[in-house]
PLY file of the C-alpha trace (Angstrom):
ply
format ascii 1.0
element vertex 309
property float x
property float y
property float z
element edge 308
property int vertex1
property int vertex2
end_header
-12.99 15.14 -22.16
-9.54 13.89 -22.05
-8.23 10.04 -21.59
-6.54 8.98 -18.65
-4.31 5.82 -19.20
-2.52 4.56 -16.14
0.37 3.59 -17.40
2.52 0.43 -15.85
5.49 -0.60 -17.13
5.86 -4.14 -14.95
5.10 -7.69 -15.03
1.48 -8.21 -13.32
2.29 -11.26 -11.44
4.26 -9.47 -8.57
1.85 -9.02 -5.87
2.22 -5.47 -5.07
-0.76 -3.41 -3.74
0.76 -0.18 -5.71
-0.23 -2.05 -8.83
-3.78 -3.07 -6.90
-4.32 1.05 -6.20
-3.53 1.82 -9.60
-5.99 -0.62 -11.18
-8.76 0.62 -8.51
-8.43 4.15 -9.49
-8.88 3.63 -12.74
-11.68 1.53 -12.29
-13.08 4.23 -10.12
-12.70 6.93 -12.48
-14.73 4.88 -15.18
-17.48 4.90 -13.18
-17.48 8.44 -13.41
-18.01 9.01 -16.89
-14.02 9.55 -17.68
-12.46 7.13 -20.21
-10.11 6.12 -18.01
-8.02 2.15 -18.41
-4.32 0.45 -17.70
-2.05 0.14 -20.08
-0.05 -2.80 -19.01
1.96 -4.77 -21.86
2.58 -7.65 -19.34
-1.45 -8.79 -19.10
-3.90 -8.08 -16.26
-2.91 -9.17 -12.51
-4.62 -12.52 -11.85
-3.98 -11.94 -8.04
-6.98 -9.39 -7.08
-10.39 -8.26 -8.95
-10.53 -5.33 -10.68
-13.28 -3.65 -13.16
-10.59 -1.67 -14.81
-9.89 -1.67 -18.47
-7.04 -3.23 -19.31
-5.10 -3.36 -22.64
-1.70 -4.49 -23.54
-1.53 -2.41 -26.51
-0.44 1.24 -26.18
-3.47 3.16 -27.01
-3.68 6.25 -29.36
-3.05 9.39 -27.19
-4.02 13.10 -27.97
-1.81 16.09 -26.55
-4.61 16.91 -23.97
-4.90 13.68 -22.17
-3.31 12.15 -18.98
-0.54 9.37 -18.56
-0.31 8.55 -14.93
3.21 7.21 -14.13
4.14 5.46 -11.46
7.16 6.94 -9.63
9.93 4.70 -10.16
10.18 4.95 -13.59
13.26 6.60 -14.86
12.51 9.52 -17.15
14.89 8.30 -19.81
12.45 4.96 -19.60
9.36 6.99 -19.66
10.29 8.85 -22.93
10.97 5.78 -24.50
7.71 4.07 -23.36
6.00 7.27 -24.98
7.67 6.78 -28.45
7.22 10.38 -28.79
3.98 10.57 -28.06
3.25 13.68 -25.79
0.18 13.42 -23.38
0.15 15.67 -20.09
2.42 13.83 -17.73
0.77 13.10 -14.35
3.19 11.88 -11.95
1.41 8.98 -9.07
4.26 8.33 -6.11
3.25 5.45 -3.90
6.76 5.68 -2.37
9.29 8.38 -2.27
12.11 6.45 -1.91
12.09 5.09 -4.89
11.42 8.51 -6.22
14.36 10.16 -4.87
16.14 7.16 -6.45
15.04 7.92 -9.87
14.56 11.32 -10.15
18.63 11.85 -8.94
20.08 8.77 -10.21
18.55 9.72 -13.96
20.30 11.74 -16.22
16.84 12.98 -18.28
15.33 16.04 -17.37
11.74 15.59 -17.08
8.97 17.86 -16.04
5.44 16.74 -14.43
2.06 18.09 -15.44
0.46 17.27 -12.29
1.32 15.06 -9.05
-0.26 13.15 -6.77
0.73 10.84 -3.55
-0.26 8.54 -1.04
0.67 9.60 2.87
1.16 12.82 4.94
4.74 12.50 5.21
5.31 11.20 1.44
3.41 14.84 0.23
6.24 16.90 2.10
8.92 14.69 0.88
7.96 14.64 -3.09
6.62 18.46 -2.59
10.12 18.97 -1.55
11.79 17.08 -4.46
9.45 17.69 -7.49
9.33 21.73 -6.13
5.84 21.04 -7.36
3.09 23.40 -4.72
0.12 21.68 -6.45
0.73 17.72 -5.23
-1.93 16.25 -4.24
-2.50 13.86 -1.08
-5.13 11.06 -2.15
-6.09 8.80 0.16
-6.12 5.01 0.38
-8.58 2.99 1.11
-9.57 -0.25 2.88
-12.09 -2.30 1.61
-13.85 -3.74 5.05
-16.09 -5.85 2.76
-13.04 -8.06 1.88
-10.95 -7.59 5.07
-12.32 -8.33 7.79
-12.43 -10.57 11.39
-13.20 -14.06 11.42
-13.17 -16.97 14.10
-9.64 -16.55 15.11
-6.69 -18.99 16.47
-3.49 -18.00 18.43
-1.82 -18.10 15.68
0.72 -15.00 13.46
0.32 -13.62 10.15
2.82 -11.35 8.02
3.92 -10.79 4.89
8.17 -11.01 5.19
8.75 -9.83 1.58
10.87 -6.92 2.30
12.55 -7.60 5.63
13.41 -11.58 5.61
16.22 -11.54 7.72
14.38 -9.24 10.59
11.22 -11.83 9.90
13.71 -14.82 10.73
15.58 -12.85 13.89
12.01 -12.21 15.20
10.65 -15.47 15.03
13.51 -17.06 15.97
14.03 -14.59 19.35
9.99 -15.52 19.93
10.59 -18.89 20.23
14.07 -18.42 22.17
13.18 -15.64 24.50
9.59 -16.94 25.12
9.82 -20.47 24.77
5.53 -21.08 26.24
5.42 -19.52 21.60
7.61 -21.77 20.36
4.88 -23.63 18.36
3.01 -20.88 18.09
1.90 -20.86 14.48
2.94 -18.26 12.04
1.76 -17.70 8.36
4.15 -16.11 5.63
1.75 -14.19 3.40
3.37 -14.80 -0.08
2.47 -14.74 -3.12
-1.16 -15.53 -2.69
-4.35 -13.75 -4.27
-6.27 -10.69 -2.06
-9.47 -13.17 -1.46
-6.63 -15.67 0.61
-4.70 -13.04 2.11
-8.30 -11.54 3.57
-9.04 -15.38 4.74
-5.69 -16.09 6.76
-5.85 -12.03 8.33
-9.61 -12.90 9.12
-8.18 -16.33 11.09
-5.32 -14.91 12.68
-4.87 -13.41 15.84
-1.73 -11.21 15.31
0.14 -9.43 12.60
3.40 -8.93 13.00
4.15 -5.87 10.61
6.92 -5.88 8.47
7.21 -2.58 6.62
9.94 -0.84 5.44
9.88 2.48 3.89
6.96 2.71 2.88
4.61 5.94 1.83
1.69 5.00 3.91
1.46 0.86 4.59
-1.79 -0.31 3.74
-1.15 -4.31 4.67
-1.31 -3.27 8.78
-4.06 -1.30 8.10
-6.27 -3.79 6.03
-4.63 -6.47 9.33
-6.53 -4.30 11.61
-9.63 -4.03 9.51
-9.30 -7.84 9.97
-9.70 -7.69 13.59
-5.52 -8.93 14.01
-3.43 -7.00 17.31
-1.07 -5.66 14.97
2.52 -5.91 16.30
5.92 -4.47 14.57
7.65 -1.98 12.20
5.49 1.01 11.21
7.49 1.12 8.67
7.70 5.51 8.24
4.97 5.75 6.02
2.63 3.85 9.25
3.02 7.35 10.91
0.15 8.31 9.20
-1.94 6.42 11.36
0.10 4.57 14.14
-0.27 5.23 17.82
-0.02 3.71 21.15
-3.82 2.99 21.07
-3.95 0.90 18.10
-1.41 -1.25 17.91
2.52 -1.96 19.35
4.95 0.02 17.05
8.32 0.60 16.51
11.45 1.58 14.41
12.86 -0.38 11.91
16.01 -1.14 14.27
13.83 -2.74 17.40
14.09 -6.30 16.80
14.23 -6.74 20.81
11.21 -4.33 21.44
9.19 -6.31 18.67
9.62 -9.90 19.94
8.70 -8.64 23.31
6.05 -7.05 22.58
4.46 -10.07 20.35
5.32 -12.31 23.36
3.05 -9.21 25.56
-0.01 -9.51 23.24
-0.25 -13.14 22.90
-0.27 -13.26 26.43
-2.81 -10.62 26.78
-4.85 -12.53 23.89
-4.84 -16.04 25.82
-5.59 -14.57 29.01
-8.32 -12.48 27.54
-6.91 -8.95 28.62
-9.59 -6.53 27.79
-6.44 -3.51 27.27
-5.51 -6.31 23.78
-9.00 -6.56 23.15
-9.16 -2.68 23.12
-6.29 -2.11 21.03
-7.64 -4.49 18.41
-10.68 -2.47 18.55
-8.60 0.94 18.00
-6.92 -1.10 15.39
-10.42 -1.65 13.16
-11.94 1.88 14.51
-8.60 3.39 12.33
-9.18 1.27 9.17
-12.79 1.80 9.28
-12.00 5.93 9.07
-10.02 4.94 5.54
-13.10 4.34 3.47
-13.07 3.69 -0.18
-15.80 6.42 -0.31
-13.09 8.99 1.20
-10.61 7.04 -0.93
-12.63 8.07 -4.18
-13.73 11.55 -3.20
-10.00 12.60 -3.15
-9.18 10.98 -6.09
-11.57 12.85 -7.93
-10.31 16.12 -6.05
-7.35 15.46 -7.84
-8.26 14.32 -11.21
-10.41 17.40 -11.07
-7.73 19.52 -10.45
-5.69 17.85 -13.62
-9.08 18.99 -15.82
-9.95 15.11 -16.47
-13.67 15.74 -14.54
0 1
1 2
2 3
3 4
4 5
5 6
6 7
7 8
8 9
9 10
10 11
11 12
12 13
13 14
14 15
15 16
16 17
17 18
18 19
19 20
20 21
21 22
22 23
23 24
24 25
25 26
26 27
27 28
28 29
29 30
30 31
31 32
32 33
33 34
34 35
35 36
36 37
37 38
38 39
39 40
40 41
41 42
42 43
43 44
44 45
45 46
46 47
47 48
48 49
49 50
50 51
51 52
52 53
53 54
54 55
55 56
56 57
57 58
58 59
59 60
60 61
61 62
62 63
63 64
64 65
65 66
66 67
67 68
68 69
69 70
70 71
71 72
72 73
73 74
74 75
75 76
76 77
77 78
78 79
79 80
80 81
81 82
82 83
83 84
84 85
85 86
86 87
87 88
88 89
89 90
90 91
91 92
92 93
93 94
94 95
95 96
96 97
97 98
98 99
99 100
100 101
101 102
102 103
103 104
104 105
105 106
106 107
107 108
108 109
109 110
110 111
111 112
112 113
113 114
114 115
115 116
116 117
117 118
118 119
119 120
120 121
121 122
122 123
123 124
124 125
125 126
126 127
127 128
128 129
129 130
130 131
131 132
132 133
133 134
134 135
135 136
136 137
137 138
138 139
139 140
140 141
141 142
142 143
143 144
144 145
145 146
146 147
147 148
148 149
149 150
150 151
151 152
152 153
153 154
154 155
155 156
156 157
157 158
158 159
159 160
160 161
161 162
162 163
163 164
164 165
165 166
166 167
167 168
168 169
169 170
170 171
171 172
172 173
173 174
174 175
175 176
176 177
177 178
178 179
179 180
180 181
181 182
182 183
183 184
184 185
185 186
186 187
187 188
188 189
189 190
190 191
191 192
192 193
193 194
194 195
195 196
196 197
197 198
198 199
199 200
200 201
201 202
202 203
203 204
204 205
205 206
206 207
207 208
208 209
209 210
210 211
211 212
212 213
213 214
214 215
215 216
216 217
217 218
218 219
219 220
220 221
221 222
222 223
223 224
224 225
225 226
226 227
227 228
228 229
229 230
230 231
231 232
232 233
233 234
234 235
235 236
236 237
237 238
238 239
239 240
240 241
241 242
242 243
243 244
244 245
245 246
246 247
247 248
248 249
249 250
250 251
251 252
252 253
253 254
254 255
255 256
256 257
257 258
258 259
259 260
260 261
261 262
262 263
263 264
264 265
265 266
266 267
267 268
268 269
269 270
270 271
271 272
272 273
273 274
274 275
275 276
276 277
277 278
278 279
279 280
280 281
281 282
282 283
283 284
284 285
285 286
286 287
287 288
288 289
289 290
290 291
291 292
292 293
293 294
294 295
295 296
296 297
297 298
298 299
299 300
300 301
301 302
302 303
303 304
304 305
305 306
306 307
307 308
């Protein structure tokens, strides 16, 4: 049976919940029977749990097993990661954008064994690009043991890491526009490990989403496991799952439409309206449907495909 090494060529102390699938799947896999770890030189993230084998050495490979790549890697950096070394090439995009990015900006020709994504609308995209019929759409999954509701307060969560200055217009336009929220409290998620990110979702009444090109956007998703009215960008990838029932969405250039609509559901959430009170419940009826048991069986689809099971 062949070895699949995950292979992750960044530092492990940016929280990034690419690096967080990565180290599930392989953790996953293990528990399968495949010898299966992460090869990360930079040490093991200390921000979530994971049963995964790590090591920071490169490990021995054979020309029949797997090196799962992450897709913004340039293929001149992949090839010297390798050192020569020539494993099947499996090719894991958790966002096309930065795979456009390196796969035209690089001058290396490079050719994939196998490929698999995250999101509807990031399999058409990298389909497109790689000209590869055989991608394969694995699902994510949200872990409803870890995120979930809690005794709540009026209060907003988000995570502002790739829109800051849309994070500050918003905020500020709350408190302008809607003065009654100016003290509303509000909760930058930064830089903090899973088990505290579940705790202040799990206390918080709203998230105010701030993705941005993204290939699915789990942090909404694992919001509305937590029981939060999820307000704000769906961020492209969010198309997957976002609708009018579940939560207030819009396009990255609707500052006005966001801060009006936050101002709508914390009204609706102090004055008990049973239409917020449904949404949330749409909101944790959509994460519930992205199980980690649906999450595995298409992993193994693919991995099954690549001739690792």
């Amino acid at each position: 049976m062949p070895r699949v090494v995950f292979a992750l060529p960044f530092r492990s102390n940016v929280v990034s919940g690419g690096q967080k699938m990565i180290y599930w799947a392989a953790g996953m896999l293990a528990r399968h029977g495949v010898d299966a770890m992460v090869w990360q030189r930079h040490g093991r993230p200390a921000w979530f749990a994971s049963d995964a084998r790590h090591s920071h050495d490169r490990p021995l490979l054979g020309a029949n097993d797997l090196v799962v790549l992450p897709e913004d890697v340039p293929a001149s950096a992949v090839l010297e990661l390798l050192e020569g070394v020539a494993p099947r090439r499996i090719l894991f995009c958790q966002n096309p954008f930065h795979y456009l990015r390196t796969r035209f900006t690089d001058p290396s020709p490079f050719v994939w064994d196998g490929v698999m994504t995250v999101g509807a609308g990031s399999a058409r995209l990298v389909r497109r690009v790689s000209g590869s019929a055989s991608t394969h759409l694995v699902q994510v999954s949200v872990n409803g043991t870890i995120f979930r509701p809690g005794a709540k307060r009026l209060s907003i969560c988000t995570v502002p890491r790739k829109l800051p200055s849309e994070y500050e217009a918003i905020i500020a336009g709350l408190r302008h526009l809607h003065p009654q929220f100016a003290s509303i409290p509000v909760t930058r998620i930064e830089n903090m490990p899973e088990n505290a990110v579940a705790a202040t979702m799990a206390g918080s009444a709203v998230f105010l989403s701030l993705s941005h090109r993204e290939s699915f956007g789990l942090t909404p998703m694992e919001a509305m496991a937590s029981g939060c009215a999820v307000v704000g960008y769906h961020g492209w990838g969010g198309l997957d799952y976002a609708n009018a029932s579940n939560g207030r969405w819009f396009g990255h250039d609707e500052v006005e439409g966001v801060i009006d609509a936050l101002a709508e559901v914390l009204e609706g959430l102090r004055q008990n309206d049973p239409l917020i009170a449904s949404m949330i419940a749409a909101g944790r009826e959509t994460a519930a449907a992205y199980s980690p048991a649906k999450s595995e069986a298409s992993f193994l689809a693919a991995f099954r495909a690549f001739g690792a099971l």
